[in-house]
N, CA, C and O atoms as a GROMACS GRO file, in nm:
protein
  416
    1UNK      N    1   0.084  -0.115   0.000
    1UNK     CA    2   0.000   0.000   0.000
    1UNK      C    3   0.090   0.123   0.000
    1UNK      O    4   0.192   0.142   0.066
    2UNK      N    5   0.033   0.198  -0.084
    2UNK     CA    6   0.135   0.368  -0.075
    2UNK      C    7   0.068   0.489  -0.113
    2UNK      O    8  -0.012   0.474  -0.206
    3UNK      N    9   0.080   0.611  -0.064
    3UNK     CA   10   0.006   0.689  -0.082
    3UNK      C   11   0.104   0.796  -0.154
    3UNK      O   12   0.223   0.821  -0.132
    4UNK      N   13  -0.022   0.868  -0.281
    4UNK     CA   14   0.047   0.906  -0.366
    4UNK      C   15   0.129   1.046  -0.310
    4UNK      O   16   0.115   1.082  -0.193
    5UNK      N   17   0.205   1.109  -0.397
    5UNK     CA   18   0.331   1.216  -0.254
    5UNK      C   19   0.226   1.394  -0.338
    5UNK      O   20   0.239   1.509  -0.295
    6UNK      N   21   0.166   1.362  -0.418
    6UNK     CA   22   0.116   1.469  -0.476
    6UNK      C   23  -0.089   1.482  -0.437
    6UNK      O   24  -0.157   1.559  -0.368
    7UNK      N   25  -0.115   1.379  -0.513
    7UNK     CA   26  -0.332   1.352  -0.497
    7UNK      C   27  -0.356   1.310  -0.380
    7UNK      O   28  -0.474   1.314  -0.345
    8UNK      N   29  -0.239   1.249  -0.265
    8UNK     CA   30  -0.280   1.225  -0.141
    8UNK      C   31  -0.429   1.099  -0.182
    8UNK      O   32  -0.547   1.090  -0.146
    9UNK      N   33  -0.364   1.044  -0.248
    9UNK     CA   34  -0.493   0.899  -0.272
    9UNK      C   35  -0.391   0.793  -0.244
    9UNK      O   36  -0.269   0.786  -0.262
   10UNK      N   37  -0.474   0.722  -0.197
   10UNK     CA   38  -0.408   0.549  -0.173
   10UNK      C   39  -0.436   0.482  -0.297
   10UNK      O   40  -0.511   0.505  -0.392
   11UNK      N   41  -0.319   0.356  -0.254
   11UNK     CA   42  -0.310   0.282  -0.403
   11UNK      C   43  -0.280   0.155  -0.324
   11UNK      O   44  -0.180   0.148  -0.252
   12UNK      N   45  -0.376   0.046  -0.341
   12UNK     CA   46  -0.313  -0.079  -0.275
   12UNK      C   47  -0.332  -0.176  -0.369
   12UNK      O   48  -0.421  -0.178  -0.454
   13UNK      N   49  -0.221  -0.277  -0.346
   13UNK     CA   50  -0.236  -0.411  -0.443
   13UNK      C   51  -0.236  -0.531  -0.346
   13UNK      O   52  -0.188  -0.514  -0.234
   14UNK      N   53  -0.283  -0.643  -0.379
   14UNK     CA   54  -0.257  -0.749  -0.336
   14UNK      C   55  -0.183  -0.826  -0.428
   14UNK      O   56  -0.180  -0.820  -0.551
   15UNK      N   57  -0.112  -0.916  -0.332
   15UNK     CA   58   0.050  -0.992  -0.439
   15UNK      C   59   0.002  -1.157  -0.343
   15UNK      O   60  -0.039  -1.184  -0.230
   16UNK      N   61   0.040  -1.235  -0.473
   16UNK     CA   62   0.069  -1.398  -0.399
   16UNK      C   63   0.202  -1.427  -0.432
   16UNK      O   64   0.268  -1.359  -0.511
   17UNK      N   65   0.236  -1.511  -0.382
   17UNK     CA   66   0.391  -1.581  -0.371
   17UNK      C   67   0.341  -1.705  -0.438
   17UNK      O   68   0.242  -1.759  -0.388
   18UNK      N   69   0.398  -1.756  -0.543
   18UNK     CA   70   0.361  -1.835  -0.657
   18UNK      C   71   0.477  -1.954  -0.706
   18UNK      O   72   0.570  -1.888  -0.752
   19UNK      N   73   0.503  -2.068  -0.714
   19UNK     CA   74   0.651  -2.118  -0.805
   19UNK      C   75   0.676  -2.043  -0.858
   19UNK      O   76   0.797  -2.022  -0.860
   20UNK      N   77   0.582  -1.937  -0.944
   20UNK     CA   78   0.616  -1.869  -1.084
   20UNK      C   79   0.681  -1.757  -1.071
   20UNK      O   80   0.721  -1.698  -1.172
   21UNK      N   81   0.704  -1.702  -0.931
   21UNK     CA   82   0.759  -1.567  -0.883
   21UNK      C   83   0.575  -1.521  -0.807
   21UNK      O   84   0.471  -1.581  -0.778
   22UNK      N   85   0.641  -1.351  -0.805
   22UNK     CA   86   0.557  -1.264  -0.704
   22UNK      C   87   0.450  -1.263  -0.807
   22UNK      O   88   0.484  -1.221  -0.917
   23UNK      N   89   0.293  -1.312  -0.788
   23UNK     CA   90   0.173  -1.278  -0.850
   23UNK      C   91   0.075  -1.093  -0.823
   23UNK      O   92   0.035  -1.047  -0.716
   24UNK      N   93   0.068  -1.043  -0.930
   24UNK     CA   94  -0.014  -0.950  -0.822
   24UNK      C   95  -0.139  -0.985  -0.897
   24UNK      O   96  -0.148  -1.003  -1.018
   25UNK      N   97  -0.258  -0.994  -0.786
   25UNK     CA   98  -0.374  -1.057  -0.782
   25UNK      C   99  -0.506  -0.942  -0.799
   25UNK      O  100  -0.615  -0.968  -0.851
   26UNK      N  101  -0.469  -0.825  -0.747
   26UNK     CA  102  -0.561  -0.703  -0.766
   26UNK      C  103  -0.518  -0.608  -0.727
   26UNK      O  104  -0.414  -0.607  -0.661
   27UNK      N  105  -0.583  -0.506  -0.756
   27UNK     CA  106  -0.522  -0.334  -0.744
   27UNK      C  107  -0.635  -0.251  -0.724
   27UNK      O  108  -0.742  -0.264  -0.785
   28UNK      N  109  -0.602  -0.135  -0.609
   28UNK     CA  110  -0.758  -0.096  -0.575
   28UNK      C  111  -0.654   0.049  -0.536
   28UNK      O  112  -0.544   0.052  -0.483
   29UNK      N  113  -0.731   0.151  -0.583
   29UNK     CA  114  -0.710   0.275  -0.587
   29UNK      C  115  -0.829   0.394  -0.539
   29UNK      O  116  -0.928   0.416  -0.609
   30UNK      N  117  -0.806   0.456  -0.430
   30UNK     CA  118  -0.916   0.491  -0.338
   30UNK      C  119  -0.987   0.625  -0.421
   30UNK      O  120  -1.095   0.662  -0.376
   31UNK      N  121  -0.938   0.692  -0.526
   31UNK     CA  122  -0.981   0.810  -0.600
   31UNK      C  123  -0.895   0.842  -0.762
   31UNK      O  124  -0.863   0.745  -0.832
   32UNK      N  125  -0.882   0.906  -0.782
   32UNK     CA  126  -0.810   0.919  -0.938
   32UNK      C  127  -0.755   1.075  -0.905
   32UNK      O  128  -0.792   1.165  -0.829
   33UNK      N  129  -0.649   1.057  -0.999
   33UNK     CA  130  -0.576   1.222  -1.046
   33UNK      C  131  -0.412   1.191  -1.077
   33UNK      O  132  -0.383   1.071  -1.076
   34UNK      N  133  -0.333   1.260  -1.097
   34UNK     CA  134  -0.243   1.233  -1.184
   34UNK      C  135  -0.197   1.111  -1.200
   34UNK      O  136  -0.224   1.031  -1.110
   35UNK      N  137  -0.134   1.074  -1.290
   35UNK     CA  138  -0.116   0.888  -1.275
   35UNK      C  139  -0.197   0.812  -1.175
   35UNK      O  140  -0.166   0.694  -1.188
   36UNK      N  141  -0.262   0.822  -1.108
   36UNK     CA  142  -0.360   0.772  -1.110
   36UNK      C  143  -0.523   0.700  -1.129
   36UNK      O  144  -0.609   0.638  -1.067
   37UNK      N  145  -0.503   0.740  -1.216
   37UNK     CA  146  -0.659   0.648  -1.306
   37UNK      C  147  -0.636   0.533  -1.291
   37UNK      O  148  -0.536   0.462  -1.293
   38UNK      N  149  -0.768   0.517  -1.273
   38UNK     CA  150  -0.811   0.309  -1.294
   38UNK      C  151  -0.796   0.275  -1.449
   38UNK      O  152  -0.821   0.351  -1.542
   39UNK      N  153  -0.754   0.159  -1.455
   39UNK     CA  154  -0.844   0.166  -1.591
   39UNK      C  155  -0.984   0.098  -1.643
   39UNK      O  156  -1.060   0.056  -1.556
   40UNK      N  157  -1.019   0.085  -1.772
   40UNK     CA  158  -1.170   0.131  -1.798
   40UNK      C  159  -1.209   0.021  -1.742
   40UNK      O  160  -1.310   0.041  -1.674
   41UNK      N  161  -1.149  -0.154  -1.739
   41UNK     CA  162  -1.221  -0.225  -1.654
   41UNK      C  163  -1.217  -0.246  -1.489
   41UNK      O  164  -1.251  -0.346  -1.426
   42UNK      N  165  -1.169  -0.128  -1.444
   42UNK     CA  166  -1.182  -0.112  -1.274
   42UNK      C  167  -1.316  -0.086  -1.239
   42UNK      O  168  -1.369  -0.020  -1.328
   43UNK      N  169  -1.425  -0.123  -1.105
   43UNK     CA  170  -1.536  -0.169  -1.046
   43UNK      C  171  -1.495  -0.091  -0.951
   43UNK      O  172  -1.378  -0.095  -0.913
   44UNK      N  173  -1.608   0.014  -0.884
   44UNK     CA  174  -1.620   0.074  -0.781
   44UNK      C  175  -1.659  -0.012  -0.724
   44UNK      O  176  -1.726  -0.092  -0.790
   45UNK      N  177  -1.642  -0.040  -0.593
   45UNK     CA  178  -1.632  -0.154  -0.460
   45UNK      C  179  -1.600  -0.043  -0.297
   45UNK      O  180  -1.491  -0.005  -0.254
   46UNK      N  181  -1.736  -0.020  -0.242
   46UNK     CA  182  -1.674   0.011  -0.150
   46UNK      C  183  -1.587   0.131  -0.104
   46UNK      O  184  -1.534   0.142   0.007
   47UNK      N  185  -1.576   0.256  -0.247
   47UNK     CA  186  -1.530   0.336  -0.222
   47UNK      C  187  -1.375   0.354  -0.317
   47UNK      O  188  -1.315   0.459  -0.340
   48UNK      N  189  -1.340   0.223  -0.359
   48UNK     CA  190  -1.210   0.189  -0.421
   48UNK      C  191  -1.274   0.164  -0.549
   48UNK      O  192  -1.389   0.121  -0.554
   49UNK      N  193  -1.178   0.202  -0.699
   49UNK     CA  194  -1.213   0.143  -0.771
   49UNK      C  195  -1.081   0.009  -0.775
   49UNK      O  196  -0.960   0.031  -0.787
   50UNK      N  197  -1.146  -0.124  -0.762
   50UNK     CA  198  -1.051  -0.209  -0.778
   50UNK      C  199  -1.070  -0.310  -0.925
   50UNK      O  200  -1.181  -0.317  -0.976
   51UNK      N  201  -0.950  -0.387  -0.986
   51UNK     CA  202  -0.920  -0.460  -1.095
   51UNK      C  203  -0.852  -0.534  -1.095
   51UNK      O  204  -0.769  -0.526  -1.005
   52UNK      N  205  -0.843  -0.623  -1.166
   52UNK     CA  206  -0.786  -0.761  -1.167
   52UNK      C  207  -0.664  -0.750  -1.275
   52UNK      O  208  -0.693  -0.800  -1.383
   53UNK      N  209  -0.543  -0.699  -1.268
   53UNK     CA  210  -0.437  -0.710  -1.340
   53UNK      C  211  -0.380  -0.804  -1.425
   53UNK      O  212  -0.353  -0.910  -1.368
   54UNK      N  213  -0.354  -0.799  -1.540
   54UNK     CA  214  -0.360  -0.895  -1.618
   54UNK      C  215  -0.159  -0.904  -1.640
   54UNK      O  216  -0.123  -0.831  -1.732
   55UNK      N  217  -0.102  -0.941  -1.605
   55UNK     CA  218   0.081  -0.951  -1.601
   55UNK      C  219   0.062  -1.069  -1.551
   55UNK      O  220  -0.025  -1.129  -1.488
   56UNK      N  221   0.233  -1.100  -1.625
   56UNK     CA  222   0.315  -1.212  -1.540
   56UNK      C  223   0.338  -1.229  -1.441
   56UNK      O  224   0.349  -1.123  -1.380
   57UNK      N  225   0.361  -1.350  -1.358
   57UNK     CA  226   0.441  -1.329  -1.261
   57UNK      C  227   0.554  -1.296  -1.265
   57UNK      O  228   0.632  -1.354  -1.341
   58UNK      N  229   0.599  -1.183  -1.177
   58UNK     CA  230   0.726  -1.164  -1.138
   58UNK      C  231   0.819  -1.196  -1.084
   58UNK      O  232   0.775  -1.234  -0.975
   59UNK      N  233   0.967  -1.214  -1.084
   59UNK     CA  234   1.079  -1.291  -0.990
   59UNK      C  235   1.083  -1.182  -0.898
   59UNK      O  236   1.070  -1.224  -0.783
   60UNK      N  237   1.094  -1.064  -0.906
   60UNK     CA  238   1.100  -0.920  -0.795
   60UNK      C  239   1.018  -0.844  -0.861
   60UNK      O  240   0.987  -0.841  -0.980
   61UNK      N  241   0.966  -0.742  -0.706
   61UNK     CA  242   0.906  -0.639  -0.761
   61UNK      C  243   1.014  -0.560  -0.652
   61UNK      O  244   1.074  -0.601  -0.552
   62UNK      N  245   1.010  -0.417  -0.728
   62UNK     CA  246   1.091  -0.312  -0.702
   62UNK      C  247   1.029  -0.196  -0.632
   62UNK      O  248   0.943  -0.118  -0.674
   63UNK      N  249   1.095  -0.201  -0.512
   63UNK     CA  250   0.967  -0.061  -0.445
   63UNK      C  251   1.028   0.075  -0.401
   63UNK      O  252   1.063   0.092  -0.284
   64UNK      N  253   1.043   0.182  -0.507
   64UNK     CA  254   1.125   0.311  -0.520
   64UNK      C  255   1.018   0.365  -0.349
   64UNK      O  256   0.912   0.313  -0.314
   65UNK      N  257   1.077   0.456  -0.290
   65UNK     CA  258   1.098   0.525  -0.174
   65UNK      C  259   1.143   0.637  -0.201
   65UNK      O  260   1.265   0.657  -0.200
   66UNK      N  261   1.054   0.735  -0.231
   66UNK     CA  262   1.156   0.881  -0.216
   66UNK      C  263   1.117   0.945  -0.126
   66UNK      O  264   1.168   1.056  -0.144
   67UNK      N  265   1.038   0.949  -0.013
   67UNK     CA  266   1.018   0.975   0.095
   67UNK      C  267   0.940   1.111   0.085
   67UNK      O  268   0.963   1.169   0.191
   68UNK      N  269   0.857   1.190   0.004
   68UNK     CA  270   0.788   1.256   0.008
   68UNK      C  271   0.675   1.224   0.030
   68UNK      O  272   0.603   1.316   0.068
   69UNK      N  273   0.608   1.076   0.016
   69UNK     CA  274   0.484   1.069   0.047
   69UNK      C  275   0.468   0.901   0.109
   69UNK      O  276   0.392   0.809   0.080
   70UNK      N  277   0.572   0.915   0.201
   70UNK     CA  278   0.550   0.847   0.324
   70UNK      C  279   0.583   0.676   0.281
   70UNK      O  280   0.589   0.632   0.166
   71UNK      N  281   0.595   0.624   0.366
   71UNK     CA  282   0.678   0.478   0.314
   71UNK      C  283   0.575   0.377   0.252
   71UNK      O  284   0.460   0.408   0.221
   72UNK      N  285   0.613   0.293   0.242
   72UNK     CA  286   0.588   0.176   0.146
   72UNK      C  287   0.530   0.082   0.293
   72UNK      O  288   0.594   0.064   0.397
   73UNK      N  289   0.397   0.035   0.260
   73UNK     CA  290   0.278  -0.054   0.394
   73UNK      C  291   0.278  -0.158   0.334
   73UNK      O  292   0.232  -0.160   0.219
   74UNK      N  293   0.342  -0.304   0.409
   74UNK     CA  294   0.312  -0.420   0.382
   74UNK      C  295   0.187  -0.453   0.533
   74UNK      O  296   0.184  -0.431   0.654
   75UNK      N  297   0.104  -0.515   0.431
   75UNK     CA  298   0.033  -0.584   0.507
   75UNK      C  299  -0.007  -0.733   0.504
   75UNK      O  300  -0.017  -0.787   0.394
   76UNK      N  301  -0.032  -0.812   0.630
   76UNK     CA  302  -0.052  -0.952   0.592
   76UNK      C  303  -0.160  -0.980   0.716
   76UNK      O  304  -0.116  -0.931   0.820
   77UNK      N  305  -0.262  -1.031   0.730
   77UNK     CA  306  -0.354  -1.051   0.740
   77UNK      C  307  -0.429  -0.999   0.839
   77UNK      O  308  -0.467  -1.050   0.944
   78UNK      N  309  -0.451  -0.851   0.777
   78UNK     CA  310  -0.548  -0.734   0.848
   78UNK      C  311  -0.452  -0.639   0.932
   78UNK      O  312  -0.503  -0.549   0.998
   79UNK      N  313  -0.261  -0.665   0.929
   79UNK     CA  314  -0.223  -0.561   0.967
   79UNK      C  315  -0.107  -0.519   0.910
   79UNK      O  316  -0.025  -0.604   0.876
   80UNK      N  317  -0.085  -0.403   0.891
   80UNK     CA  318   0.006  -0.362   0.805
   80UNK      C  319   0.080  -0.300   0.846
   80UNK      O  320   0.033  -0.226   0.933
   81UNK      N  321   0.264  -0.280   0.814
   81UNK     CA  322   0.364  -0.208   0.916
   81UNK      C  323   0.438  -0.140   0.774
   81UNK      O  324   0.407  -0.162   0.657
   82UNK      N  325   0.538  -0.058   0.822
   82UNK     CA  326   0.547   0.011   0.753
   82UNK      C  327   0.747  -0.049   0.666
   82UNK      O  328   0.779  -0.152   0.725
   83UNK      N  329   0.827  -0.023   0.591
   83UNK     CA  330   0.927  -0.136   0.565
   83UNK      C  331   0.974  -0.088   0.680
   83UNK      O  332   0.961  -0.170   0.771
   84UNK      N  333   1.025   0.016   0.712
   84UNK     CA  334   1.121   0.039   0.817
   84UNK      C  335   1.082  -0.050   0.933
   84UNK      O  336   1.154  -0.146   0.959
   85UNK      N  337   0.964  -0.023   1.011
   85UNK     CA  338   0.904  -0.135   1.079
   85UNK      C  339   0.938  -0.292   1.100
   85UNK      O  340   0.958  -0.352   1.206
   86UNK      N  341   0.938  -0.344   0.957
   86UNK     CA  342   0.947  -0.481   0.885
   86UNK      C  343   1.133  -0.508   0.937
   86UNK      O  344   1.172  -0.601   1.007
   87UNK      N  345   1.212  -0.407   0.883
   87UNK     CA  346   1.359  -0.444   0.869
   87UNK      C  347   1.413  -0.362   0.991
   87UNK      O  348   1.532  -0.332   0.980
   88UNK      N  349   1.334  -0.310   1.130
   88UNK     CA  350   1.389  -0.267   1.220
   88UNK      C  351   1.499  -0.158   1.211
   88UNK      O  352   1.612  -0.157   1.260
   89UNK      N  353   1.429  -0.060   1.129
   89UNK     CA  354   1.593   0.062   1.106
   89UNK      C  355   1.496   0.123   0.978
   89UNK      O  356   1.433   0.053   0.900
   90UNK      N  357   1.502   0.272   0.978
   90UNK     CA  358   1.452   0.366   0.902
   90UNK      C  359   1.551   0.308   0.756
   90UNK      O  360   1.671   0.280   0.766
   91UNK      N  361   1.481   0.300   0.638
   91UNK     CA  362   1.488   0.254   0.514
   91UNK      C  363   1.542   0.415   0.444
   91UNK      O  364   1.636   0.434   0.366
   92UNK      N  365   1.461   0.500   0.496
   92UNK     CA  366   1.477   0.632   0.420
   92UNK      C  367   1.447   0.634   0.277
   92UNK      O  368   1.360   0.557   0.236
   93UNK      N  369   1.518   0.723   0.182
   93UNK     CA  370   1.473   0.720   0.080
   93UNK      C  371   1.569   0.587  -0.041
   93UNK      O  372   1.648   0.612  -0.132
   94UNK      N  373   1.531   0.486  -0.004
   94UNK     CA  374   1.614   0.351  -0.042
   94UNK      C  375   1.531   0.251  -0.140
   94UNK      O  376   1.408   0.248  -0.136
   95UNK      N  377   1.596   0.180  -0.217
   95UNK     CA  378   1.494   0.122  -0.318
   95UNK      C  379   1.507  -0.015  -0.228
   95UNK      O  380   1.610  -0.060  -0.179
   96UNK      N  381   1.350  -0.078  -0.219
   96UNK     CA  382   1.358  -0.219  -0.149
   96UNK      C  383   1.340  -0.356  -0.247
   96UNK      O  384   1.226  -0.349  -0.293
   97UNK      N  385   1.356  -0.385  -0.259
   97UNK     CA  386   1.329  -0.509  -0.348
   97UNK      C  387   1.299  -0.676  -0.322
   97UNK      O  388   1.380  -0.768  -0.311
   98UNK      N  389   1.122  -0.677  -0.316
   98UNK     CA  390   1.082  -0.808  -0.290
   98UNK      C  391   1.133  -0.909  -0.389
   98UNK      O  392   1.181  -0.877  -0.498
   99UNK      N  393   1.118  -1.065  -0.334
   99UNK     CA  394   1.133  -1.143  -0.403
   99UNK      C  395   1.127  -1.237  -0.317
   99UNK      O  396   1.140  -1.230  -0.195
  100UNK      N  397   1.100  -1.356  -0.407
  100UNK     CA  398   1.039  -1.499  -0.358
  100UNK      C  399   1.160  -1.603  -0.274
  100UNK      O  400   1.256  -1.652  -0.332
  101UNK      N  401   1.134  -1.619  -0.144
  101UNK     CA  402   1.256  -1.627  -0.058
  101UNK      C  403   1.259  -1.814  -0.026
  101UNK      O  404   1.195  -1.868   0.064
  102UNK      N  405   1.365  -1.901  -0.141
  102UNK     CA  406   1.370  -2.024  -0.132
  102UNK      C  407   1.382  -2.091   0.020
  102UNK      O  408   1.468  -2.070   0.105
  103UNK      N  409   1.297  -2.155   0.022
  103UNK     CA  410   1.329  -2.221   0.157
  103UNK      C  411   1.441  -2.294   0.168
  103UNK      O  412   1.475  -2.342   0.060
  104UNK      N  413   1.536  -2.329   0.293
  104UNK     CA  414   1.724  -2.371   0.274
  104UNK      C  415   1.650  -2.510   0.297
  104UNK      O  416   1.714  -2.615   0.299
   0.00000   0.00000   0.00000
């Protein structure tokens, strides 16, 4: 989840962890304005327009941080922390990079 540093709108996705790499499963965006539009097949739900993304799975996704509009929210089931939170030490303005973590 991240909120945009300019329209002050939220933007959240949901991601699965897949053999195939990182899945993202849907995308829900709480209002529209610059780069932010849904597109034409997004469904108002609740206040969000959300959609079902049509991509590959990914091996990483890449999560830029420039710290004007507040960090990057992982959440997992109903609570969400913030990365710095996650990796115990302010991230700042740092690029993080998920990816699918082989079990040893």
């Amino acid at each position: 989840m991240w909120t945009h540093s300019i329209e002050k709108v939220d933007w959240q996705e949901d991601w699965r962890v897949t053999p195939a790499g990182l899945e993202l499963v849907q995308a829900r965006v709480k209002g529209t304005g610059a780069g932010m539009e849904p597109p034409p097949e997004a469904r108002l739900v609740d206040g969000w327009f959300q959609w079902q993304p049509q991509r590959a799975p990914m091996q990483e996704v890449v999560l830029g941080n420039s710290g004007a509009a507040g960090e990057w929210r992982l959440c997992h089931d109903g609570a969400c922390r913030t990365l710095s939170e996650i990796v115990g030490h302010p991230i700042g303005a740092n690029v993080t990079t998920m990816k699918v973590c082989n079990d040893p």
